[in-house]
OpenMM code with the backbone's topology and positions (N, CA, C; nanometers):
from openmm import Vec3, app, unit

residues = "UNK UNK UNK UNK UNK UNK UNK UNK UNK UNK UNK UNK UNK UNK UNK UNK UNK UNK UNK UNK UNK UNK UNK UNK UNK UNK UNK UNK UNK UNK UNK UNK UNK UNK UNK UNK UNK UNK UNK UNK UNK UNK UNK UNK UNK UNK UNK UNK UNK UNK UNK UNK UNK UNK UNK UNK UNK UNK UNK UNK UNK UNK".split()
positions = [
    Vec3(8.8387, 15.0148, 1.5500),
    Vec3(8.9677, 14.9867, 1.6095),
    Vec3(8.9620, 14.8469, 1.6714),
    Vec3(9.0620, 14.7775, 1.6310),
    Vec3(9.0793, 14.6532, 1.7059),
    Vec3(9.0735, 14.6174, 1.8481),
    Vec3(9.0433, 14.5462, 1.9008),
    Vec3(9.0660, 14.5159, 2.0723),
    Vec3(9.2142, 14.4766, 2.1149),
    Vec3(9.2841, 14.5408, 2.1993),
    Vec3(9.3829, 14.4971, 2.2189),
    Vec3(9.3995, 14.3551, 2.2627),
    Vec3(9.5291, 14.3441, 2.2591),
    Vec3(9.5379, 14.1553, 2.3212),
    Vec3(9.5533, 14.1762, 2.4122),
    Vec3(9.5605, 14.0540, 2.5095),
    Vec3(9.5313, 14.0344, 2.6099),
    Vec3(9.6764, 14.1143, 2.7549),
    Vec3(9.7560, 14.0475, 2.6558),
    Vec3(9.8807, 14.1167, 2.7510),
    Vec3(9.8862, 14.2776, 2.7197),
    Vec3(9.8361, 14.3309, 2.5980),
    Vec3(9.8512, 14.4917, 2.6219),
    Vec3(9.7601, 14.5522, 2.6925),
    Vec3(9.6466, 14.4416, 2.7111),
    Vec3(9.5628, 14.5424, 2.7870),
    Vec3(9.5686, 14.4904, 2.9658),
    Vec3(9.6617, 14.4042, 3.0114),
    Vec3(9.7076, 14.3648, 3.1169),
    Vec3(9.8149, 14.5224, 3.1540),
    Vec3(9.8994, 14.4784, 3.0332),
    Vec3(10.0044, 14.6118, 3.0739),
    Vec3(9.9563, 14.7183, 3.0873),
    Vec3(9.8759, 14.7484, 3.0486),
    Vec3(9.8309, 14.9274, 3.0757),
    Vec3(9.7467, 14.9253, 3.1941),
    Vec3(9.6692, 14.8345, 3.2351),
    Vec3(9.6240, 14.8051, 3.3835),
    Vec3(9.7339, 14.7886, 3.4777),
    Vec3(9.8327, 14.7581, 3.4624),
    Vec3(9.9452, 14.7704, 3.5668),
    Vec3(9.9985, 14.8956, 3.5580),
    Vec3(10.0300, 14.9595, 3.4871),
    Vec3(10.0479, 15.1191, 3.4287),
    Vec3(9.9844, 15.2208, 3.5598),
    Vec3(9.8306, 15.1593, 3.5271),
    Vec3(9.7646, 15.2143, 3.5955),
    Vec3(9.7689, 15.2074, 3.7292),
    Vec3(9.7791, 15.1460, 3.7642),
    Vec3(9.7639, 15.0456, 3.9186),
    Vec3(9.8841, 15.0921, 4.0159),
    Vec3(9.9829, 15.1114, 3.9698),
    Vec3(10.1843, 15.1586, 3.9484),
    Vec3(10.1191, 15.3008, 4.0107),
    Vec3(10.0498, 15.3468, 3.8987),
    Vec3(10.0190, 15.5366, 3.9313),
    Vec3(9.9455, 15.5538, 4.0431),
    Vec3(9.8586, 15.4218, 4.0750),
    Vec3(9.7782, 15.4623, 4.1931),
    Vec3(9.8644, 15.4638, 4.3212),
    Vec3(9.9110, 15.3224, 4.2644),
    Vec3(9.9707, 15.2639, 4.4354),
    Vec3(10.1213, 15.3746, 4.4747),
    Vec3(10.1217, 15.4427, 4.4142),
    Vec3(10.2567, 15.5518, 4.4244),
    Vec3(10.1649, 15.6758, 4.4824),
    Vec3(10.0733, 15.7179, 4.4187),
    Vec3(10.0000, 15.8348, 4.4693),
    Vec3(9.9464, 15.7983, 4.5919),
    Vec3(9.9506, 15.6980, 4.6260),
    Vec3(9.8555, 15.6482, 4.7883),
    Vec3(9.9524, 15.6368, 4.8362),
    Vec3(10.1034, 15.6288, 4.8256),
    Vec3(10.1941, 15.6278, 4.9083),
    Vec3(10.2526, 15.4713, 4.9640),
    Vec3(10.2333, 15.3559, 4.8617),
    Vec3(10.1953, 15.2175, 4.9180),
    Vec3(10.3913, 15.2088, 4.8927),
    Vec3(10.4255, 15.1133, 4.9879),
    Vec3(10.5612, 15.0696, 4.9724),
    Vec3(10.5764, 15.0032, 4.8589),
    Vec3(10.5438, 14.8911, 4.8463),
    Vec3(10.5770, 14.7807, 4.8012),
    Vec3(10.4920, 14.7825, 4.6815),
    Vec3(10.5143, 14.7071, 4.5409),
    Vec3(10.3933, 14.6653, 4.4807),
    Vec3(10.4557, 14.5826, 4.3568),
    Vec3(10.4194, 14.5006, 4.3428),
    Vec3(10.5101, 14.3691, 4.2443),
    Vec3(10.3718, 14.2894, 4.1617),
    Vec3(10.3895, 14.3420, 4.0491),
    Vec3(10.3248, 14.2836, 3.9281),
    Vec3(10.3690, 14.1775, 3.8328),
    Vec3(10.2847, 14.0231, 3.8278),
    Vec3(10.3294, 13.9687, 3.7227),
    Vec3(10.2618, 13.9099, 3.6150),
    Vec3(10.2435, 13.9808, 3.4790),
    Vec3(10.2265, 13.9344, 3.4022),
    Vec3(10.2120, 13.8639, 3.3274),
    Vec3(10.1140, 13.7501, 3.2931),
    Vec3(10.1049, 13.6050, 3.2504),
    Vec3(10.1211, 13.6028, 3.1327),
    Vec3(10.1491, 13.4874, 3.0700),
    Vec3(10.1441, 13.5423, 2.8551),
    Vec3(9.9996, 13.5346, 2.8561),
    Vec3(9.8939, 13.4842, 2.9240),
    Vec3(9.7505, 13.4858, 2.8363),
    Vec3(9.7332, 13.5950, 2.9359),
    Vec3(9.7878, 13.6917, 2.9692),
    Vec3(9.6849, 13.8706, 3.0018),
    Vec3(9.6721, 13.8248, 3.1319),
    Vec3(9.6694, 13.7320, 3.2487),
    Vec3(9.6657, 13.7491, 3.3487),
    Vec3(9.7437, 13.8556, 3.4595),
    Vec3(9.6878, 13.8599, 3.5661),
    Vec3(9.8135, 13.9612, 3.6387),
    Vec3(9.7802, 13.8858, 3.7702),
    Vec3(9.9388, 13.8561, 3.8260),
    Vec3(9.9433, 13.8529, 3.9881),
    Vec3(9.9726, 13.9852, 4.0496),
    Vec3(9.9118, 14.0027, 4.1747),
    Vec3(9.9604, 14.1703, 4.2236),
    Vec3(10.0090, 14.1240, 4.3934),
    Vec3(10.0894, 14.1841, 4.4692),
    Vec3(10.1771, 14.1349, 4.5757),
    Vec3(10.2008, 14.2857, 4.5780),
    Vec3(10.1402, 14.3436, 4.6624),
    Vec3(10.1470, 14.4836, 4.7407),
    Vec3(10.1671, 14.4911, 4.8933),
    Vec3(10.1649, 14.5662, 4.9318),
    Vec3(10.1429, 14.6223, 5.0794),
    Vec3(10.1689, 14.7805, 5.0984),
    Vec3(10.1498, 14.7801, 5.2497),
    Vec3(10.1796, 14.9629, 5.3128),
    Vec3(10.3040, 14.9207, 5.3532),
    Vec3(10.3359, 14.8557, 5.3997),
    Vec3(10.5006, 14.8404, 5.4805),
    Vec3(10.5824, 14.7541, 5.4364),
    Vec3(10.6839, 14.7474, 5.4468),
    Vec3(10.7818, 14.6631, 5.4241),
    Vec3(10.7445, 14.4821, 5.4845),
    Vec3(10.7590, 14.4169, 5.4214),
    Vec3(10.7726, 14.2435, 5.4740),
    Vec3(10.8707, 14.2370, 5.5511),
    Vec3(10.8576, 14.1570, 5.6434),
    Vec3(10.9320, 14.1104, 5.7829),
    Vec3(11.0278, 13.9814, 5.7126),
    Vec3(11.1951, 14.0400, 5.7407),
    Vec3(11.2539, 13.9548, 5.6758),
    Vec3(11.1934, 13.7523, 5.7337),
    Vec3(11.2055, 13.6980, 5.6451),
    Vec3(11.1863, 13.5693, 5.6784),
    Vec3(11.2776, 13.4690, 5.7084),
    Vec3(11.3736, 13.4200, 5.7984),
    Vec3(11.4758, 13.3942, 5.8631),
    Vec3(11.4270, 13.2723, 5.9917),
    Vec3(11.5513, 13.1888, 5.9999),
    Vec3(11.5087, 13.0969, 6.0990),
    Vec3(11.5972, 13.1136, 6.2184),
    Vec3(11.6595, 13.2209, 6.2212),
    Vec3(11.6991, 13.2414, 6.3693),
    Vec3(11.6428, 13.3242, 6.4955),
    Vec3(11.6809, 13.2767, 6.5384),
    Vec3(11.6187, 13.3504, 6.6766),
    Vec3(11.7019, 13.5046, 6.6908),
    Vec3(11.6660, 13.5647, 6.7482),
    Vec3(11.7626, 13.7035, 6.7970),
    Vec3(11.8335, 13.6935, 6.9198),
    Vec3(11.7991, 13.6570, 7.0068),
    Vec3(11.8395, 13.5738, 7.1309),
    Vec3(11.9884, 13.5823, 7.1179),
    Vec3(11.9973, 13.4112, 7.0504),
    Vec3(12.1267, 13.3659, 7.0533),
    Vec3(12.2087, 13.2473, 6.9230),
    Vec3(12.0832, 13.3524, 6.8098),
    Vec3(12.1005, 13.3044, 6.6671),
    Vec3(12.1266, 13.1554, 6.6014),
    Vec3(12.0692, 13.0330, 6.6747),
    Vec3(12.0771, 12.9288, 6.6562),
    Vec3(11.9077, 12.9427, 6.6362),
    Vec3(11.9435, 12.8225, 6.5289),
    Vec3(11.8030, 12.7458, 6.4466),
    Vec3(11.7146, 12.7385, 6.5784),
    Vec3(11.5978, 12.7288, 6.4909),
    Vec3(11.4327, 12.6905, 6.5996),
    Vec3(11.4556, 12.5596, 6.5675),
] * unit.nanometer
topology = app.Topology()
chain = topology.addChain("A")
for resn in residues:
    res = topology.addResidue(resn, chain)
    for name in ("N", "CA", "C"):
        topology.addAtom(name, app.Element.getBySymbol(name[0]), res)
């Protein structure tokens, strides 16, 4: 049997990874796929803190 290429065997490692990070209960989890089979992964347990330049105060710029 042939070796898969590089991006199918990326995709089924994210497949995988998807099944874990759901069974562990993880919030977040964002996979990206390179054309030569690479993968970026951008997870966490909680939600990201919106990123914003106001204050709460009295909502004018820092």
């Amino acid at each position: 049997m042939p070796e898969p290429r590089p991006q199918t065997a990326a995709k089924r490692a994210v497949a995988a990874l998807l099944r874990e990070t759901r069974e562990a209960g993880w919030v977040r989890a964002k996979f990206e796929i390179k054309p030569d089979g690479s993968v970026t992964i951008d997870a966490a347990m909680s939600d990201a803190e919106p990123l914003d330049d106001f204050l709460e105060n009295d909502l004018r710029m820092r």
